[in-house]
Structure formats: structure tokens, C-alpha cells
C-alpha positions as CSV (number, residue, x, y, z in Angstrom):
1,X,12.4,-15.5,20.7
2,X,11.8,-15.8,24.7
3,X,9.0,-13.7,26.4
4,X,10.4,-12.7,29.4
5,X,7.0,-12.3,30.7
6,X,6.9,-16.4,30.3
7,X,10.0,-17.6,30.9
8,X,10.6,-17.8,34.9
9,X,13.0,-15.2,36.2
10,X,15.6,-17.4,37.7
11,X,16.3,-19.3,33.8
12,X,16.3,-15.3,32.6
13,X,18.7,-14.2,35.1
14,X,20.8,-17.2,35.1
15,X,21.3,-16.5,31.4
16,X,21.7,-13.3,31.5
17,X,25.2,-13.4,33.9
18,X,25.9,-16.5,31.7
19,X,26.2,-14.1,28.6
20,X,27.7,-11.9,30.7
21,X,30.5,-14.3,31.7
22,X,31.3,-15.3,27.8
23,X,31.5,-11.4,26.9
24,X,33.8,-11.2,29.9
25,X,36.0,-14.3,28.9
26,X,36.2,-13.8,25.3
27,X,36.5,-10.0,24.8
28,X,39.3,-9.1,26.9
29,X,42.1,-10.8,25.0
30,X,41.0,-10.2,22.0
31,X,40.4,-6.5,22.6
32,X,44.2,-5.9,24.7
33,X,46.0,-7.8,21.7
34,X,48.2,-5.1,21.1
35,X,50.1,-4.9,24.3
36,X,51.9,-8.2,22.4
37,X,52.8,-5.8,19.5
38,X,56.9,-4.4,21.1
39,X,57.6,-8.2,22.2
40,X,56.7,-10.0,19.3
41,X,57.6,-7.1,16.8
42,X,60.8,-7.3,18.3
43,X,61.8,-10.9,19.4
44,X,60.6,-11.9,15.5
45,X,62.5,-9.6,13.5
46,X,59.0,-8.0,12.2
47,X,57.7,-4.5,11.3
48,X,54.6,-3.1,13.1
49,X,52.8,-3.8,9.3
50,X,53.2,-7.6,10.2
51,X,51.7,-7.4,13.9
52,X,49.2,-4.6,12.2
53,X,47.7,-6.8,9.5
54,X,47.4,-9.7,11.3
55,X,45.1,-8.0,14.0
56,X,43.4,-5.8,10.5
57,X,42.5,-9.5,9.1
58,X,41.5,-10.3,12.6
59,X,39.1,-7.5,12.9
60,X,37.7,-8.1,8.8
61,X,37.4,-11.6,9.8
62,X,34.9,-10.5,13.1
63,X,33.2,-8.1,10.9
64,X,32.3,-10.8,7.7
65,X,31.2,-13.6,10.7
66,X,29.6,-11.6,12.7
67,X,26.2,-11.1,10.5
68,X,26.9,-15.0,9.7
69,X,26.9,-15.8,12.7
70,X,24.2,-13.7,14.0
71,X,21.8,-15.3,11.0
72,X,22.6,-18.8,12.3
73,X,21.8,-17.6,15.9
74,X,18.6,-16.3,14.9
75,X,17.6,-19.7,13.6
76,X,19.4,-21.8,15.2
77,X,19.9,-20.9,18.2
78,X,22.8,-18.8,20.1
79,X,24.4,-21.3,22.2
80,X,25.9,-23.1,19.3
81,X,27.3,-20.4,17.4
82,X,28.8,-19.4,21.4
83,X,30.5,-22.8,21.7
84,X,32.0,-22.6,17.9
85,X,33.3,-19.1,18.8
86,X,35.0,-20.4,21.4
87,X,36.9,-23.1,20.3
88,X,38.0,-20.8,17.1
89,X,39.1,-18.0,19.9
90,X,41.3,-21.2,21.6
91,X,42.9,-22.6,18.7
92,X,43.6,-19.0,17.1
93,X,45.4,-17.4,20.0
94,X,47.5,-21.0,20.7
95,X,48.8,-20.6,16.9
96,X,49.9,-17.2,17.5
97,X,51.9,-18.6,20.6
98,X,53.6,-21.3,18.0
99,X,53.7,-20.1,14.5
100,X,57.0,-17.8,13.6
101,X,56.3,-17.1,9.6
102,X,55.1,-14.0,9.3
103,X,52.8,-14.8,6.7
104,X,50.7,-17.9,9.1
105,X,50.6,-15.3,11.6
106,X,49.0,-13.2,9.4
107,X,46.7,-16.0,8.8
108,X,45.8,-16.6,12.4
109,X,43.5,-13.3,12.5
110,X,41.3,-15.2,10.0
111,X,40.8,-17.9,12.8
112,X,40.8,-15.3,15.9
113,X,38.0,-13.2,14.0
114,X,35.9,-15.9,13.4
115,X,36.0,-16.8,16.8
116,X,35.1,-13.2,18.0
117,X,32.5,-12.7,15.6
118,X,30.6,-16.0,16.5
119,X,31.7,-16.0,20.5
120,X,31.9,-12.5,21.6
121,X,30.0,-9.8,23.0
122,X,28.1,-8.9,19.7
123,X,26.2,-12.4,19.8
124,X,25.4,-12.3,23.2
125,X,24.1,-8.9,24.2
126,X,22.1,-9.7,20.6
127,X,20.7,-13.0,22.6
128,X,20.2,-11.1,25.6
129,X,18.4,-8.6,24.2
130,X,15.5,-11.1,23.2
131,X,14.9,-12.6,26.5
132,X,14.3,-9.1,28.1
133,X,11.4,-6.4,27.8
134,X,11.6,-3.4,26.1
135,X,12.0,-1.3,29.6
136,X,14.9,-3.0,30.1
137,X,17.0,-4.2,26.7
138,X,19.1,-0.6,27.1
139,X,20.1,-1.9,30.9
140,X,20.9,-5.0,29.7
141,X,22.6,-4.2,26.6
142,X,24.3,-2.1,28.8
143,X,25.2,-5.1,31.2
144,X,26.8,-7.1,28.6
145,X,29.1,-4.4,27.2
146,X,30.3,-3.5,30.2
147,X,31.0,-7.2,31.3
148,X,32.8,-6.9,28.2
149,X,34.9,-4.0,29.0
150,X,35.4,-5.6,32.8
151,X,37.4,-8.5,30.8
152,X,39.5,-5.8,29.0
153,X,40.1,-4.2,32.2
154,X,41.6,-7.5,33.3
155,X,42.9,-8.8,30.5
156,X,45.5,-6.0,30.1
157,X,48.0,-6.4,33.3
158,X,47.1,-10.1,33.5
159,X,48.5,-10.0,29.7
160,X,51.4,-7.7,30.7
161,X,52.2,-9.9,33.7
162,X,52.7,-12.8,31.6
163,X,54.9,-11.2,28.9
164,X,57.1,-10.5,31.8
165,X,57.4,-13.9,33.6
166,X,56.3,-16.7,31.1
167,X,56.6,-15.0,27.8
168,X,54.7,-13.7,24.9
169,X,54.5,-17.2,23.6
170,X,53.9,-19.3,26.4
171,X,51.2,-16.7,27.6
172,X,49.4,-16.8,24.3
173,X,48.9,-20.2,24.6
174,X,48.2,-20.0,28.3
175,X,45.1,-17.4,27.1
176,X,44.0,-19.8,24.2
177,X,43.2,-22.6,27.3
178,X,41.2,-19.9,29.0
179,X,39.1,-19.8,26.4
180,X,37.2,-23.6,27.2
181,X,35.4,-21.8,30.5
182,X,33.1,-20.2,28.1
183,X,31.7,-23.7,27.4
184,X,29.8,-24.2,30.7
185,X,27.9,-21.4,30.7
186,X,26.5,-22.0,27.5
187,X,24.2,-24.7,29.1
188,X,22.3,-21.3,30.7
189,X,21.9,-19.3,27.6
190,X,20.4,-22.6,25.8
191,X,17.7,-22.8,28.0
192,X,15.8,-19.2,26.9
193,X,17.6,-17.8,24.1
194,X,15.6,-19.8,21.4
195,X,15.5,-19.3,17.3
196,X,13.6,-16.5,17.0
197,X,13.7,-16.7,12.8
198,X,12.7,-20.3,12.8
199,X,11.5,-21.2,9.8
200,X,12.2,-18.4,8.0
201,X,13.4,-18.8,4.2
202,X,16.2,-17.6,2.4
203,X,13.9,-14.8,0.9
204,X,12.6,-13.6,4.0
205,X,16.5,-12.9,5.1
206,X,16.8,-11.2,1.7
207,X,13.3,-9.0,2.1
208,X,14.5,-8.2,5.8
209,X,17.9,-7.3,4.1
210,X,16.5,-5.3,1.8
211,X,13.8,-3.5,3.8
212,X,16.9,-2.7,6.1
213,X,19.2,-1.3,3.4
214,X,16.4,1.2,2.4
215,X,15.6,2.8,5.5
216,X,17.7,5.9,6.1
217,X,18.1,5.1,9.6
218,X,19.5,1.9,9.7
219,X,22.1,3.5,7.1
220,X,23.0,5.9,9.2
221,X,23.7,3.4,11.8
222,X,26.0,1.2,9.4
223,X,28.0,3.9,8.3
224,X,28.4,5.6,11.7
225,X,29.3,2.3,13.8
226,X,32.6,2.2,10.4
227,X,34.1,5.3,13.1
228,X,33.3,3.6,16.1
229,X,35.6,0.6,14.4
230,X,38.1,2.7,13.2
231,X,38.6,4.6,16.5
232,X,39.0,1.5,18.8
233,X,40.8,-0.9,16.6
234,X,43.6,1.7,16.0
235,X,43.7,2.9,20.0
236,X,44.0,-0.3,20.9
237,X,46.1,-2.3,18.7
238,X,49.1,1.0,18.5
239,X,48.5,3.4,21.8
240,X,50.7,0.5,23.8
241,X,53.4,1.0,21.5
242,X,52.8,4.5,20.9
243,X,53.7,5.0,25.3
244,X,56.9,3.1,24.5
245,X,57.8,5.3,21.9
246,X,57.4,8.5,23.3
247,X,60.1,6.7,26.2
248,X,57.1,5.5,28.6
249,X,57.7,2.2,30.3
250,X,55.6,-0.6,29.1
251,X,53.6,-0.6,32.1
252,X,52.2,2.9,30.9
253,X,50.7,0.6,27.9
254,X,49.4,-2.2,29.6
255,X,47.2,0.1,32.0
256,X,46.3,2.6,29.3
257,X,44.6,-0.1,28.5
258,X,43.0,-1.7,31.2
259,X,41.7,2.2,32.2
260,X,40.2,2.4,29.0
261,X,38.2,-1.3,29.9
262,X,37.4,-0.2,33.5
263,X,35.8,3.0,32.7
264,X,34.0,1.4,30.1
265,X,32.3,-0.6,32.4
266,X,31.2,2.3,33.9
267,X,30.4,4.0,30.2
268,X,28.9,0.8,29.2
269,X,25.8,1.3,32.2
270,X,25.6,5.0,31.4
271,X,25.0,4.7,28.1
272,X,22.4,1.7,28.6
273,X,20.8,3.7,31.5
274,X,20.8,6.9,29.1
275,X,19.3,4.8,26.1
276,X,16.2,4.5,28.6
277,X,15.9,7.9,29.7
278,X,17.0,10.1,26.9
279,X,17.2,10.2,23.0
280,X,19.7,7.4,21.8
281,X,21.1,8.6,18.5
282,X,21.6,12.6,20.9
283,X,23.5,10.5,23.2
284,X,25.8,8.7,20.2
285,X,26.5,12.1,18.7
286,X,27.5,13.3,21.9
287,X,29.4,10.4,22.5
288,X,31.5,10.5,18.5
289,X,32.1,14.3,19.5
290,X,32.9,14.0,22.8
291,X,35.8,11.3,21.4
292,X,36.7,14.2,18.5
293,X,37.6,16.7,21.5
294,X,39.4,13.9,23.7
295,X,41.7,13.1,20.8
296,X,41.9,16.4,19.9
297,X,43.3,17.7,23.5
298,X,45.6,14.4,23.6
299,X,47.5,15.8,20.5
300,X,47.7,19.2,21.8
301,X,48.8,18.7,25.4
302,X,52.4,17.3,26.5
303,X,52.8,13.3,26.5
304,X,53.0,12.4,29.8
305,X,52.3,9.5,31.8
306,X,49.0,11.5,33.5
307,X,47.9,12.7,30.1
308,X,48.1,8.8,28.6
309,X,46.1,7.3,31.6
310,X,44.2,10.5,31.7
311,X,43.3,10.2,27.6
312,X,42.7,6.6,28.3
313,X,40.1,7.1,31.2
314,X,38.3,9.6,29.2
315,X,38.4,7.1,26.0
316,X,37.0,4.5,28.0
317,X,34.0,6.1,29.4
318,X,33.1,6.7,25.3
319,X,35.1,3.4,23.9
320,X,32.2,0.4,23.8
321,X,29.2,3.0,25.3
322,X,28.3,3.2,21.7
323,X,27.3,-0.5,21.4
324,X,24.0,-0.4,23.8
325,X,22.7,2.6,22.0
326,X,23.9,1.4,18.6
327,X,22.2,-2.1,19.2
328,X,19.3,-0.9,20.6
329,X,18.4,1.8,18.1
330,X,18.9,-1.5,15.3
331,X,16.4,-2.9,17.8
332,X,14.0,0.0,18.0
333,X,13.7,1.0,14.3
334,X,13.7,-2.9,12.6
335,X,12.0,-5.1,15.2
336,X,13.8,-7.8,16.7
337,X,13.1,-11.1,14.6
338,X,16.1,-10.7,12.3
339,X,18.1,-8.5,15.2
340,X,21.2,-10.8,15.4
341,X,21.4,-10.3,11.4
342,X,21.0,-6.6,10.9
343,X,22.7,-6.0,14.2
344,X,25.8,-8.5,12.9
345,X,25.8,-6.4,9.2
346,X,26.1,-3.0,11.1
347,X,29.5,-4.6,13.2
348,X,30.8,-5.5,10.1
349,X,30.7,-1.6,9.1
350,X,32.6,-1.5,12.8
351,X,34.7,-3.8,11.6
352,X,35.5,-2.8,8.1
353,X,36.8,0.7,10.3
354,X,38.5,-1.4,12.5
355,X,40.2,-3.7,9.9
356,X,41.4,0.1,8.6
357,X,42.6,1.6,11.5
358,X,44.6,-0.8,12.9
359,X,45.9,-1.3,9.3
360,X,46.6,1.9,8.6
361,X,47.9,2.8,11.8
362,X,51.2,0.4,11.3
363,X,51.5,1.4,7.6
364,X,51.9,4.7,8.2
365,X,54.2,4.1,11.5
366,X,56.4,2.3,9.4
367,X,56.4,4.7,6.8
368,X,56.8,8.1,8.3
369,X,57.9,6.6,12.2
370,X,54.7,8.7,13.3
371,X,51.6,8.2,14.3
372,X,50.2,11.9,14.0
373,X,48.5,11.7,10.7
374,X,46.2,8.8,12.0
375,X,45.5,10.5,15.1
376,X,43.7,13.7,13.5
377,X,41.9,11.2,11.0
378,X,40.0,9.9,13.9
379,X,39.4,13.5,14.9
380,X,37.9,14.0,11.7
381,X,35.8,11.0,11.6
382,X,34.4,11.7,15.2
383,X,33.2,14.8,13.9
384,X,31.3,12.9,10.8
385,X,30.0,10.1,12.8
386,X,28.5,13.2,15.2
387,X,26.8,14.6,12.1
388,X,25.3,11.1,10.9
389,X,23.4,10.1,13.8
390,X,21.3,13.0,13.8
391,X,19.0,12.4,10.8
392,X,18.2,8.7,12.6
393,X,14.3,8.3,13.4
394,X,14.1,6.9,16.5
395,X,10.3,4.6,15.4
396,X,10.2,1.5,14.4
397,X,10.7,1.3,10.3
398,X,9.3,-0.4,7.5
399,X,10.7,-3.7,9.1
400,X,9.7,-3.5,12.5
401,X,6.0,-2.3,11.4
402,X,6.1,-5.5,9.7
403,X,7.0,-8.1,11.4
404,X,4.2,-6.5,13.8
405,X,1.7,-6.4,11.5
């Protein structure tokens, strides 16, 4: 680990908008996937199951990487696992550009989630938040969410616009290529975000585990980040098609989207800038409730196209807000030597939810033709994750007291 205090402000910086160029560059395909759900679907001769698993395998694959990949960041360094993220990210979205069979397609999730989990936002605002001080790791986590949610915001009509003039295939391998400019900005984050488990055995992962596991808090935290998952990966992989169904244009989709990335940005810097002023785990429940009632009125009002870009403004002040918060409470209560691992196991709780609700959401589509059932099950699991956060101690546990002492 970095001391900021030590490490000139320039190399800190410099890193810093490196990492927040690779969140930007690798997150905002992979999040705005499902505007190619209607195309392919459609030109392929599949059912939303076939597009649905494939992006529920993608999401299972993040989720088992991620605390991989965050324990060989830890102690070996971030900028490798980055650069391996990257090239996974390039070759999985060119395959999904080429391959017809539904089954291979299926298979290509496996490749695109290893690619997120070892090049995306999760390893980098975990990286990030070791070269900073404590007064500013919210802010920063913050920073790199909400470059995160910028390259959503983007992705989305740059996605759209290519369905429409190149097509879906060409313009999935077109976004695999984009995927090398992560690679020079890697150089930046090598310079300051060191091993900071160097050294450390097998059995000190396992205590750290285990010392983890026990502590209420961080429990809480692992089960509540399962609704976060299961909230965005269904919004996002079937709310595109859900616009066209309801007769929408597929324009309506493609900007649902990118809303939901552009007021992240801006949810992404309230919630860091809250996690410094005010209780984190009061701002999370807020922020699981808050989603309950959003959901909740979207259900209940007429579909229109002001209440879709309406619904998705509204989610994306709450979508990725919960990260900072999240990350820095894994922070504050188990100290940050093993951060990239613990924080890594708790996103594969987010991803186990998101593997579900992106699952789910296209099972029981192609079952019933409706997505109404899966729309009041996130309702009911805002609600839970609002009640779960509120036993969390906000001190540092048995962990973090520690690796202090």
C-alpha cells in the first residue's frame, strides 16, 4: 500500500484519472449490453432466455473473479490484473460479434465476466482507495464510480448508433477494439498502487477470511450488496426491451439507459461526498428504499415515454451510488490490507443478485410475456436490503483492529 502522504501528488493524481479512465472504458459496454437484446434476439432466431443467460453467466463470471482478482491485486499488484481484464473484455465482446450458436454465445459471458471482474471499476476504485487518505477515500471512491457511470452514459447511444448504421455484429467487434486504450493508462496506476498483502500466506487470506465472515457487519454488507446486483442487472439487461414492448421506439431504450449512467455520475459524487459527512450505512438504507418507492411508482403510473426517462433518471441517481458507501464501509470496519479481497467477495454477493435478475427476468418474460412479477420482487428486496444495513457498526472490526495492532 501507497501513503499518500509519501507518494508526490502529481504520480497520485496521475493515477487516480488513470483509474478513472479504465472504469470509464471498461464499464460502459459492459453495463448497456442489453440495448443488443431486440437485435440479436431477433436477427438469431433466439428467446430472451438465450440473450438472458448469456449476460446471467456474464455477471456470475464478474462475481467469482472479482474476489480473485482482487486477492492477486493485493499481492501482486493492480496494474496486472487491469491489463488481463482488458484483453478478456476485447476478446469476449469480438466473439459475441462472430459466434451464432446459441450455446458459444452463452459461453462468451464466461470470458466477458472475467474481464469485468479483473478490469473494471471494482479493482480500481479498490486500488484507488489505497493511495488516498482516509478524508478523502469516500470522494474518491466516489470519483471512480461516477467515471464509471460517465462511460455508461456514453456507451448507450454510441451502442444504439452503431446497431443502426454498422450492425449489432460489426459494432460488437468495433467495441471489443476499444477495449486496448485501457492499456496505456496502466503505466500510471503501476507507479503507486503497490501490493499491499505482500508476503502474506495462504493462512493469513484464510484468518482475514474468516475474521470477515464472523463479523456481523461485514455480513450485512454481503447480503445487502446480493439486492444492489439483482436490481441493476435486471434494469439493465430487460428495461430496453421492456420500452419496445410497451410500443416505445428503441431510442426510448437506448437513452433510458444512458440517463440512468449520467445521473449516476452525479449519484456517484453524492454518495461519496455523503459517506464523508454523514452515516454511510443511513445513507445505503435510504438509498435501497428510496429505489423500493421509485420502482414502486413506475408500476403504478402510465408507461410513457416521460415516465421511462423520468424512472430512469431517478434510478440513476441511486443505481452505482451504493458502491462508494458499500466499499468504503468494507474499508472502515476491516482495514484495508486485504480490501481488494473482502471488497471482491462482497461484489460477488452483487453478482450472485445480478446473475439472478437478469436470469430470471428473461425466464419469466418468456414464460408469462410479462415482466410484472420481477418488477415487484425488486420492490420487495429494496425494502430488505433497507432493513439490513441498519444493524452495520460503522468501527473498525476484529480485522481492522488487527492489522493495526
Amino acid at each position: 500500500m501507497v501513503d499518500e502522504v509519501t507518494v508526490p501528488a502529481k504520480k497520485v493524481n496521475a493515477a487516480i484519472l488513470a483509474g478513472c479512465l479504465v472504469a470509464f472504458l471498461s464499464f460502459g459496454f459492459a453495463a448497456t449490453f442489453g440495448i443488443f437484446l431486440s437485435p440479436m434476439s431477433e436477427a438469431l432466431g433466439w428467446g430472451r432466455e438465450t440473450f438472458s443467460l448469456s449476460v446471467a453467466v456474464q455477471v456470475l463470471s464478474w462475481g467469482i473473479m472479482q474476489p480473485i482478482a482482487g486477492a492477486v491485486a493485493d499481492r501482486f499488484g493492480t496494474a496486472r490484473v487491469l491489463a488481463f481484464g482488458a484483453v478478456c473484455l476485447g476478446v469476449g465482446f469480438a466473439l459475441r460479434g462472430i459466434v451464432t450458436d446459441p450455446t458459444l454465445f452463452i459461453l462468451t459471458g464466461i470470458l466477458v465476466g472475467a474481464g469485468i471482474g479483473a478490469g473494471s471499476f471494482p479493482i480500481v476504485i479498490g486500488a484507488l482507495g489505497k493511495i488516498v487518505s482516509e478524508e478523502r477515500r469516500s470522494f474518491i471512491l466516489g470519483l471512480g464510480t461516477a467515471a464509471a457511470s460517465l462511460g455508461m452514459f456514453m456507451a448507450a447511444p454510441a451502442a444504439t448508433t452503431m446497431i443502426g448504421t454498422i450492425g449489432w455484429s460489426s459494432a460488437l467487434i468495433v467495441i471489443g477494439a476499444s477495449f486496448a486504450l485501457i492499456l496505456p493508462g496502466l503505466v500510471f496506476i503501476a507507479r503507486v498502487a503497490t501490493p499491499s498483502a505482500t508476503g502474506s500466506s495462504a493462512t493469513d487470506f484464510g484468518n482475514a477470511l474468516g475474521m470477515a465472515f464472523r463479523d456481523r457487519s461485514y455480513l450485512c454488507l454481503f447480503f445487502g450488496f446480493f439486492v444492489c446486483g439483482f436490481h441493476v442487472a435486471f434494469i439493465q439487461t430487460h428495461l430496453p426491451a421492456y420500452v419496445i414492448d410497451v410500443g416505445m421506439a428503441a431510442w426510448i431504450g437506448g437513452w433510458s439507459l444512458a440517463l440512468i449512467g449520467l445521473f449516476n455520475v452525479a449519484g456517484s459524487f453524492l454518495s461519496g461526498w455523503s459517506g464523508q459527512v454523514y452515516s454511510k450505512k443511513w445513507v445505503l438504507s435510504g438509498i435501497y428504499f428510496a429505489r423500493a418507492v421509485a420502482i414502486t411508482a413506475f408500476m403504478l403510473v402510465p408507461v410513457t415515454e416521460f415516465s421511462i426517462l423520468a424512472f430512469s433518471a431517478v434510478m440513476g441517481l441511486l443505481w452505482l451510488s451504493t458502491v462508494p458507501l458499500t466499499m468504503g464501509l468494507v474499508a472502515q470496519t476491516q482495514g484495508l490490507k486485504f480490501l481488494s479481497t473482502l471488497a471482491g467477495l462482497v461484489f460477488l454477493s452483487h453478482q450472485t443478485g445480478s446473475f439472478l435478475g437478469a436470469w430470471l427476468g428473461g425466464r419469466i418474460y418468456d414464460l408469462n410475456q410479462d415482466y410484472t412479477p420481477m418488477w415487484w420482487t425488486a420492490v420487495a428486496l429494496g425494502l430488505l436490503a433497507t432493513l439490513l444495513h441498519l444493524p452495520i457498526r460503522e468501527s473498525p472490526g476484529p480485522l481492522a483492529l488487527a492489522e493495526e495492532s
